[in-house]
C-alpha positions as CSV (number, residue, x, y, z in Angstrom):
1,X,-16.3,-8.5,8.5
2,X,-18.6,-8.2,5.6
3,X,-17.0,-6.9,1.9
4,X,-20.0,-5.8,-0.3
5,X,-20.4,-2.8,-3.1
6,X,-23.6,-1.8,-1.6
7,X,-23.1,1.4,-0.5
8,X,-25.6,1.1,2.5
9,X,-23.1,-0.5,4.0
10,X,-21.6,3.0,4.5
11,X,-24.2,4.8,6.1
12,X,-22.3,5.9,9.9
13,X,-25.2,6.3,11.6
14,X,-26.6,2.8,10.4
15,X,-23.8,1.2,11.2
16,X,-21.6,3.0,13.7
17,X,-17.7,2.4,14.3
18,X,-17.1,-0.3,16.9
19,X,-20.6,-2.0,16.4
20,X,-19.9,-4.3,14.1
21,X,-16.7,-6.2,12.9
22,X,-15.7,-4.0,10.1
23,X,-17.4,-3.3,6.7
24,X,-15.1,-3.0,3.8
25,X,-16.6,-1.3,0.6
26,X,-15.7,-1.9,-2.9
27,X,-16.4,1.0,-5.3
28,X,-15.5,-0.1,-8.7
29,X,-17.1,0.6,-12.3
30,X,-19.9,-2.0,-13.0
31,X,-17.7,-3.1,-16.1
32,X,-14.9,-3.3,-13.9
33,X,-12.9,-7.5,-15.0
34,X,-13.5,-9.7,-12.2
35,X,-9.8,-10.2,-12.2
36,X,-8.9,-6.9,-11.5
37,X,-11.4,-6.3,-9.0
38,X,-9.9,-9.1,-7.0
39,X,-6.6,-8.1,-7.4
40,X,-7.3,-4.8,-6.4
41,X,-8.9,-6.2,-3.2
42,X,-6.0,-8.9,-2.8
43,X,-3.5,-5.8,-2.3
44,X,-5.6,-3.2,-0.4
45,X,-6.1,-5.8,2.2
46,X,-2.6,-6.8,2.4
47,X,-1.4,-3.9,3.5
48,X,-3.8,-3.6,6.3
49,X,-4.1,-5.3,9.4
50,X,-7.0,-6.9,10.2
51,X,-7.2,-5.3,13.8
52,X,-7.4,-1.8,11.8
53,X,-10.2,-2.6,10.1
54,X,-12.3,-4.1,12.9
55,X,-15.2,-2.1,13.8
56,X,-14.5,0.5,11.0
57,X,-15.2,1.1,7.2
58,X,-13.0,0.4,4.8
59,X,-13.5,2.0,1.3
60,X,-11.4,0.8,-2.0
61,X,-11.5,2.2,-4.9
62,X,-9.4,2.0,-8.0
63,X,-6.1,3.5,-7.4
64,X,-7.6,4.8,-4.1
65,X,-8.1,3.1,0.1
66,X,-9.6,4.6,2.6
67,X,-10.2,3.3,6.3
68,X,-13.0,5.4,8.1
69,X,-12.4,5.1,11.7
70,X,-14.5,6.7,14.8
């Protein structure tokens, strides 16, 4: 699984569902605390299984998850 804020990570047709491991996006203001942002990520992926997020996109944002699946 790869976490990056690159948002080419996103592109479906790149990087279809099931093709890979899973790609989880953060999408967080530049000025975002690094504290903060790895909170938020601590507790968006605790409440996910890992099997749900293999193969799929998994989008956080603040105060927001989303899990793209095919």
């Amino acid at each position: 699984m790869i976490l990056t804020g690159d948002l080419g990570f996103g592109n479906i047709l790149r990087f279809p569902a099931g093709t890979h491991r899973g790609v989880v996006i953060t999408r967080f203001p530049n000025e975002t605390p690094i504290d903060s942002l790895n909170e938020a990520i601590l507790t968006a992926l605790r409440d996910i299984e890992p099997k749900e997020i293999e193969g799929h996109l998994l989008i956080i944002e603040p105060g927001r998850v989303r899990l793209r699946k095919a």
